[in-house]
N, CA, C and O atoms as a GROMACS GRO file, in nm:
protein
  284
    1UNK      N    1  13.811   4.189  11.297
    1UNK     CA    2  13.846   4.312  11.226
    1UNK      C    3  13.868   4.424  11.328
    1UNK      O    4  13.800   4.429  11.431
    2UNK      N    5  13.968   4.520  11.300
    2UNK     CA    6  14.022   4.608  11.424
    2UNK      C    7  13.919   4.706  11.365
    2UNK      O    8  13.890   4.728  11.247
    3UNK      N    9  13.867   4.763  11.489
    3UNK     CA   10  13.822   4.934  11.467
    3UNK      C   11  13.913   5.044  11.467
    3UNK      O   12  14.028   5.046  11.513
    4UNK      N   13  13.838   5.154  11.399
    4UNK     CA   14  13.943   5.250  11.377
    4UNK      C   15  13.898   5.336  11.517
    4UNK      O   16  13.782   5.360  11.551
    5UNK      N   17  14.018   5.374  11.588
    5UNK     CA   18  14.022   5.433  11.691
    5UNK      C   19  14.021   5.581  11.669
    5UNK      O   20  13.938   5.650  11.728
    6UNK      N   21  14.123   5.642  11.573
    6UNK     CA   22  14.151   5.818  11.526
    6UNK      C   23  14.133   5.805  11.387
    6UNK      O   24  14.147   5.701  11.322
    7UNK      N   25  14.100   5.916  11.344
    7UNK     CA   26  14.122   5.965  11.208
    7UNK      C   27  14.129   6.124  11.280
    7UNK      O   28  14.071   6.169  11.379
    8UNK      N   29  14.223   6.186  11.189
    8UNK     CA   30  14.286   6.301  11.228
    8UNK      C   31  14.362   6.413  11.149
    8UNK      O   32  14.447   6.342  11.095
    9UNK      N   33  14.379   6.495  11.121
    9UNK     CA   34  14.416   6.572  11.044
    9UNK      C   35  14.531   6.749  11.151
    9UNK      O   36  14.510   6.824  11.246
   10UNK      N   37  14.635   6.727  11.052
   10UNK     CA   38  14.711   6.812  11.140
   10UNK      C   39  14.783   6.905  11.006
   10UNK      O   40  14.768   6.884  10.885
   11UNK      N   41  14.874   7.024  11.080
   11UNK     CA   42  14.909   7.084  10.932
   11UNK      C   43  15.032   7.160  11.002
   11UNK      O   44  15.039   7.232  11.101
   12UNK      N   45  15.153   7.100  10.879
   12UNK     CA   46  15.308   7.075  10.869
   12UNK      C   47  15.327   7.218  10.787
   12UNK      O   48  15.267   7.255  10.686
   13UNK      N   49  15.410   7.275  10.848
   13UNK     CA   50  15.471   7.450  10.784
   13UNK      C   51  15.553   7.372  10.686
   13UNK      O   52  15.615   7.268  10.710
   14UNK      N   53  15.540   7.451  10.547
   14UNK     CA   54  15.642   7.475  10.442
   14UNK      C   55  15.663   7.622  10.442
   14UNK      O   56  15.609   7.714  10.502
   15UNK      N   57  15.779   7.612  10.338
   15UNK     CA   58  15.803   7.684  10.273
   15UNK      C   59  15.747   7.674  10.126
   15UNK      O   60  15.774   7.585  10.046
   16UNK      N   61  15.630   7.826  10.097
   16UNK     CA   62  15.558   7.812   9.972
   16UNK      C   63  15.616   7.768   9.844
   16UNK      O   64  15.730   7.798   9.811
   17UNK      N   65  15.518   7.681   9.755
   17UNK     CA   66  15.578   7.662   9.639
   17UNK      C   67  15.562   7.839   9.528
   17UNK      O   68  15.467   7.912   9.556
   18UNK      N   69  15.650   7.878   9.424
   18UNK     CA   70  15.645   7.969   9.379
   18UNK      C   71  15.508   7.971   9.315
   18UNK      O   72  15.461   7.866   9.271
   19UNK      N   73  15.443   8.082   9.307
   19UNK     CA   74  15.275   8.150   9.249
   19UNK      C   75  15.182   8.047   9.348
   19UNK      O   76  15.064   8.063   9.315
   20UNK      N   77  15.190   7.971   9.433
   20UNK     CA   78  15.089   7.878   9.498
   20UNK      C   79  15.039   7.927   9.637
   20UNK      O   80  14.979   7.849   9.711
   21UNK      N   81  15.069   8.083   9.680
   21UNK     CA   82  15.063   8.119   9.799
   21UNK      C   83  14.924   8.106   9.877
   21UNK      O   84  14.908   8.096   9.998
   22UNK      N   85  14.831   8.108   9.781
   22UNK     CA   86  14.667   8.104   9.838
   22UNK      C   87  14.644   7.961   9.849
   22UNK      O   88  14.555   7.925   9.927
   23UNK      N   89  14.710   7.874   9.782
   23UNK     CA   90  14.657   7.763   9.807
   23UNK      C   91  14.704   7.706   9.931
   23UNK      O   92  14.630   7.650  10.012
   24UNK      N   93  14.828   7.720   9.944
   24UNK     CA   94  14.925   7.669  10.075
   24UNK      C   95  14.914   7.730  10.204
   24UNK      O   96  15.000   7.704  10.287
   25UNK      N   97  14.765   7.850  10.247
   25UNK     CA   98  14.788   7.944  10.331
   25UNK      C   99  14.686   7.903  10.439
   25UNK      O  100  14.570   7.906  10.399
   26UNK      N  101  14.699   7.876  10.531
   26UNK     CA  102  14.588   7.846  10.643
   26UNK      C  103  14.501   7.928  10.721
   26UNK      O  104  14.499   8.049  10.696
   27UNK      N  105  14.415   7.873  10.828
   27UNK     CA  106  14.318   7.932  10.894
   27UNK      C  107  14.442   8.031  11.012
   27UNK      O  108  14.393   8.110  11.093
   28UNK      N  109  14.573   8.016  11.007
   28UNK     CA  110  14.639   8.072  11.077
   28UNK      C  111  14.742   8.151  11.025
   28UNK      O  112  14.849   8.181  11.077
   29UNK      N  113  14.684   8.189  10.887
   29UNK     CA  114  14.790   8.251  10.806
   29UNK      C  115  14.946   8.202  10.805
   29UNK      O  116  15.043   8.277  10.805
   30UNK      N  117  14.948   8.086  10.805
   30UNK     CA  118  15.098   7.999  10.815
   30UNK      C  119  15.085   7.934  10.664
   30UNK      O  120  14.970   7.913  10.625
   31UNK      N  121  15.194   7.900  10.575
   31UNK     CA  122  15.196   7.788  10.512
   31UNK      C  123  15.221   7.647  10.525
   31UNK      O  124  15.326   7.596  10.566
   32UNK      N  125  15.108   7.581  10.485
   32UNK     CA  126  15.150   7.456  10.540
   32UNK      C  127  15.098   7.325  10.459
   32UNK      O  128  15.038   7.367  10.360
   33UNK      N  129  15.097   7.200  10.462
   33UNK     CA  130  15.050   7.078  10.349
   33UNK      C  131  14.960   7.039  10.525
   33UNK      O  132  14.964   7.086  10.639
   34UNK      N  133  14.876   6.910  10.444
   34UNK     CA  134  14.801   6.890  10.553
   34UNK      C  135  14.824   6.725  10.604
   34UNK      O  136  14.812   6.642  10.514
   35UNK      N  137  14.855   6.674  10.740
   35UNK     CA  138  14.887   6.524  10.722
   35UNK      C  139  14.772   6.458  10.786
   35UNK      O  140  14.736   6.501  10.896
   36UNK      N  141  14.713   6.366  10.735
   36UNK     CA  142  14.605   6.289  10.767
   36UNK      C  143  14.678   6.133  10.838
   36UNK      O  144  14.759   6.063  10.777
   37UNK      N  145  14.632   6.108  10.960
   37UNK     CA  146  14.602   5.992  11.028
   37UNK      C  147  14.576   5.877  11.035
   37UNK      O  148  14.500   5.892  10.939
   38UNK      N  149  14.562   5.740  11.064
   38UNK     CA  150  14.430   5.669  11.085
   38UNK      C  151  14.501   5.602  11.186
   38UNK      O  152  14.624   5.605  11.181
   39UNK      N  153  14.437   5.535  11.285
   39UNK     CA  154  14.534   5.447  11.386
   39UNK      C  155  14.432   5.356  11.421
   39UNK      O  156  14.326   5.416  11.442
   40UNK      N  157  14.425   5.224  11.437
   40UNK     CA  158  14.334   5.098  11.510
   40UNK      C  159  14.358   5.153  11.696
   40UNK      O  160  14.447   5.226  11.740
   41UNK      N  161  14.237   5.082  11.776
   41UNK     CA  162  14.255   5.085  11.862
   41UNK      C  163  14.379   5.012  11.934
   41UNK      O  164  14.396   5.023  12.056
   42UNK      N  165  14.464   4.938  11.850
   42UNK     CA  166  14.588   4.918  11.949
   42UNK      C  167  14.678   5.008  11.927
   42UNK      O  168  14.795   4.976  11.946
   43UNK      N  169  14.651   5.131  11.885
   43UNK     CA  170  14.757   5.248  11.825
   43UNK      C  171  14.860   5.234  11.729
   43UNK      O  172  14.962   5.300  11.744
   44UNK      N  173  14.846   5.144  11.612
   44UNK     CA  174  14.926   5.107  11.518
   44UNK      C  175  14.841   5.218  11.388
   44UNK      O  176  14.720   5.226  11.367
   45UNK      N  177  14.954   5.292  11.319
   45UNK     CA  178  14.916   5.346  11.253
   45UNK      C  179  14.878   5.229  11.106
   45UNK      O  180  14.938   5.123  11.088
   46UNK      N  181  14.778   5.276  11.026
   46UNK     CA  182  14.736   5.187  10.934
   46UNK      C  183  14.765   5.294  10.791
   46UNK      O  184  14.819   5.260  10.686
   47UNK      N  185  14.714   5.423  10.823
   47UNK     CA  186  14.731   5.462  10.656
   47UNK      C  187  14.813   5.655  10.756
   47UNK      O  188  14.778   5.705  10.863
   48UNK      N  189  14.917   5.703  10.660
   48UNK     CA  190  14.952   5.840  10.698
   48UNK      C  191  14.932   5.849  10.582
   48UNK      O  192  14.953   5.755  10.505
   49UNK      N  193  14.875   5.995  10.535
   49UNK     CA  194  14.867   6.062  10.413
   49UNK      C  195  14.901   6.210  10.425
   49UNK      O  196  14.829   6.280  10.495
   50UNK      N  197  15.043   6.283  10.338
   50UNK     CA  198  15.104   6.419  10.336
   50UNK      C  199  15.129   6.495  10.214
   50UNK      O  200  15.202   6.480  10.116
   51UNK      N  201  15.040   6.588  10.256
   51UNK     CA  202  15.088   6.681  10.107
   51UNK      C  203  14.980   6.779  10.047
   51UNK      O  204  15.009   6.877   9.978
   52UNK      N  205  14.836   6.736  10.084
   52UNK     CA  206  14.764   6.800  10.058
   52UNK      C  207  14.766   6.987  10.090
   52UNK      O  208  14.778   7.022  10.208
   53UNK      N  209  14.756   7.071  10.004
   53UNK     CA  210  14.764   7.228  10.053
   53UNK      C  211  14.600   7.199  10.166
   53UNK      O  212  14.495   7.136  10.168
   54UNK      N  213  14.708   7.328  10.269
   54UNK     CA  214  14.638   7.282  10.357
   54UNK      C  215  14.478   7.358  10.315
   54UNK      O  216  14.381   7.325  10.384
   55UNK      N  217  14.463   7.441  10.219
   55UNK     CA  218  14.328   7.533  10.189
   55UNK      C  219  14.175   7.377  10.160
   55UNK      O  220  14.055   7.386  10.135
   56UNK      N  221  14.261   7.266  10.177
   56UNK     CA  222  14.150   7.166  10.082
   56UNK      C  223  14.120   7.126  10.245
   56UNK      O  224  14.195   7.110  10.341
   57UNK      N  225  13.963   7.116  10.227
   57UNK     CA  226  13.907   7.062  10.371
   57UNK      C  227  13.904   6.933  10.394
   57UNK      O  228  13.899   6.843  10.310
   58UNK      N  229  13.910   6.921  10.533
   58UNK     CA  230  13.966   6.769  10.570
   58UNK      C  231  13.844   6.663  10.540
   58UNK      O  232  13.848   6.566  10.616
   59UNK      N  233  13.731   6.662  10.438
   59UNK     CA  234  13.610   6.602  10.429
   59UNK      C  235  13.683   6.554  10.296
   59UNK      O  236  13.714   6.436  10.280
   60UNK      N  237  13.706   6.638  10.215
   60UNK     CA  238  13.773   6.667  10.040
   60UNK      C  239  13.942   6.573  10.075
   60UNK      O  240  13.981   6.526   9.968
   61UNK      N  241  14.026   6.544  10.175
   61UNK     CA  242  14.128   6.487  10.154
   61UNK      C  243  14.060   6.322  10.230
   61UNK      O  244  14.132   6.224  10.208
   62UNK      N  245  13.953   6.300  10.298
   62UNK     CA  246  13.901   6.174  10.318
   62UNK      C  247  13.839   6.086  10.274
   62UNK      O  248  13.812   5.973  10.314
   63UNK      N  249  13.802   6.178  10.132
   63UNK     CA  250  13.707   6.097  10.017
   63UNK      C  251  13.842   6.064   9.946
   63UNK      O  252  13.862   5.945   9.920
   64UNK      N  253  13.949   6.168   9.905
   64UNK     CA  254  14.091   6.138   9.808
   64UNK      C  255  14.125   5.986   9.883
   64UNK      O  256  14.184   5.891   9.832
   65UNK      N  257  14.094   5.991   9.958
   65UNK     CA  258  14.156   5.884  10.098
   65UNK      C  259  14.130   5.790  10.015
   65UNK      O  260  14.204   5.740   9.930
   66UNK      N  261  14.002   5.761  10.046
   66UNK     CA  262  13.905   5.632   9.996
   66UNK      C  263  13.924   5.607   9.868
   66UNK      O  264  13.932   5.489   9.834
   67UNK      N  265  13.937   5.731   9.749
   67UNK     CA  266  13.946   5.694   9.625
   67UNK      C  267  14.065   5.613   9.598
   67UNK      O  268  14.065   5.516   9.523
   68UNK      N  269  14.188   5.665   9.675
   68UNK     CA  270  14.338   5.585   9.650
   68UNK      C  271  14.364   5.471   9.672
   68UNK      O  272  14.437   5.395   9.609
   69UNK      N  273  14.254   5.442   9.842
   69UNK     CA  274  14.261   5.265   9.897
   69UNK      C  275  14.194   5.188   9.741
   69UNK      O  276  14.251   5.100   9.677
   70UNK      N  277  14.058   5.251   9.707
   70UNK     CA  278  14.022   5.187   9.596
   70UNK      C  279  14.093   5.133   9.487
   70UNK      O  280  14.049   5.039   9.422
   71UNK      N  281  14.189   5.183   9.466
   71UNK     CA  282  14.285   5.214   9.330
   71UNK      C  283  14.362   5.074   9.329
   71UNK      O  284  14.446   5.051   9.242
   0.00000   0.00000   0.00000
């Protein structure tokens, strides 16, 4: 079984959706969705996940993580 080498979280500028400005607004006052990671130690990505507003903390889009593999 491969180990997971990264899990990671980064955050992609939009352009806001209309009335959603607080949700979409970051620690850098930019708008942006948030893209989550995972890569094995041979650097093959295994799961990318995009879209989350970036205001939801990266603990809250790693449990969504887990709930979706479940699904």
């Amino acid at each position: 079984m491969d180990t997971i080498e990264a899990i990671d979280c980064c955050h992609i500028n939009i352009t806001v959706p209309a009335g959603q400005h607080d949700s979409y607004l970051d620690r850098k006052f930019n708008y942006s969705v948030v893209l989550q990671g995972i890569c094995t130690s041979q650097k093959i990505y295994t799961n990318i996940f995009v879209g989350f507003p970036c205001a939801a903390h990266d603990s809250k889009i790693s449990n969504i993580q887990t709930l979706i593999k479940t699904v």
